[in-house]
N, C-alpha and C positions, 0 to 999 in steps of 0.2 A: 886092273879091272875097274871097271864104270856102271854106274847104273843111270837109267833116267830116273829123277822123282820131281813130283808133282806136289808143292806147297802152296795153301791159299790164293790156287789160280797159275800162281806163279811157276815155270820150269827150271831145275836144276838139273847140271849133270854133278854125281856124286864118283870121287876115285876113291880107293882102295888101297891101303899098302901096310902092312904090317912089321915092315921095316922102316914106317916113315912115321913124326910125331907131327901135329894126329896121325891118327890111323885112316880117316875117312877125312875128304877135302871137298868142301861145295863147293861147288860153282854156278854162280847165277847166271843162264842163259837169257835172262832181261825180256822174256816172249811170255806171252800167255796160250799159244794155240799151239796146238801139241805136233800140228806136221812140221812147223818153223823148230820147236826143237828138239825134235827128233835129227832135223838135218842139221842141224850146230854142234849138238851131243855126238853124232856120228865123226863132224868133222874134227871137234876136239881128243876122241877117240883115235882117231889117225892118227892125230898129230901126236898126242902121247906113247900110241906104239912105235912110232918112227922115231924118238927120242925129240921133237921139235919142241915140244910144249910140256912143261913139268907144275902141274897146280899145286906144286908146293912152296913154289921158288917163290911168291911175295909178290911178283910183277901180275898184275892182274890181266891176263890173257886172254880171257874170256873171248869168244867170238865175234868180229867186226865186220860186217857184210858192208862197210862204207868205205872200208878199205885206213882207215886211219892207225898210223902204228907209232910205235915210240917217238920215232927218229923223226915224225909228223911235225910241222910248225905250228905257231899256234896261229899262225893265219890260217891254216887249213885245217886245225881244228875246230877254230872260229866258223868259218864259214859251215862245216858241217854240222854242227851246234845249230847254226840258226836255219838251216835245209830242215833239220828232223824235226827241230820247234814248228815251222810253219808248216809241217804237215800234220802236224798234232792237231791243230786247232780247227 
């Protein structure tokens, strides 16, 4: 079970498990505007009912619309580092 919550601007999705220590697991969706995570929150929801994504296991999983994953280099994490920096500014 998941909930969305909303902290000082910031989106979380929150899981549930009463078999698990903690009990309740956050997860920072990294968005301030609530349509972006609501559609993160949803997709982390799938992915934990299908058994893909477990927010207890340590690996921060959290959702990556850049497409960057473990097995990523750090050249390609490099360059997408500096893609998101220069859209910041």
């Amino acid at each position: 079970m998941a909930s969305l919550l909303r902290q000082e601007k910031w989106y979380y999705s929150q899981f549930y498990s009463s078999k698990r220590t903690p009990k309740r697991k956050r997860i920072p969706l990294k968005t301030k505007t609530q349509k972006t995570a609501e559609k993160l929150h949803r997709e982390l929801e799938d992915k934990y009912a299908s058994g893909i994504y477990d927010p207890w296991s340590g690996f921060d999983a959290s959702p990556n619309p850049e497409g960057i994953t473990k097995d990523s280099t750090l050249q390609e994490a490099l360059s997408l580092y500096i893609r998101v920096k220069s859209r910041e500014d």
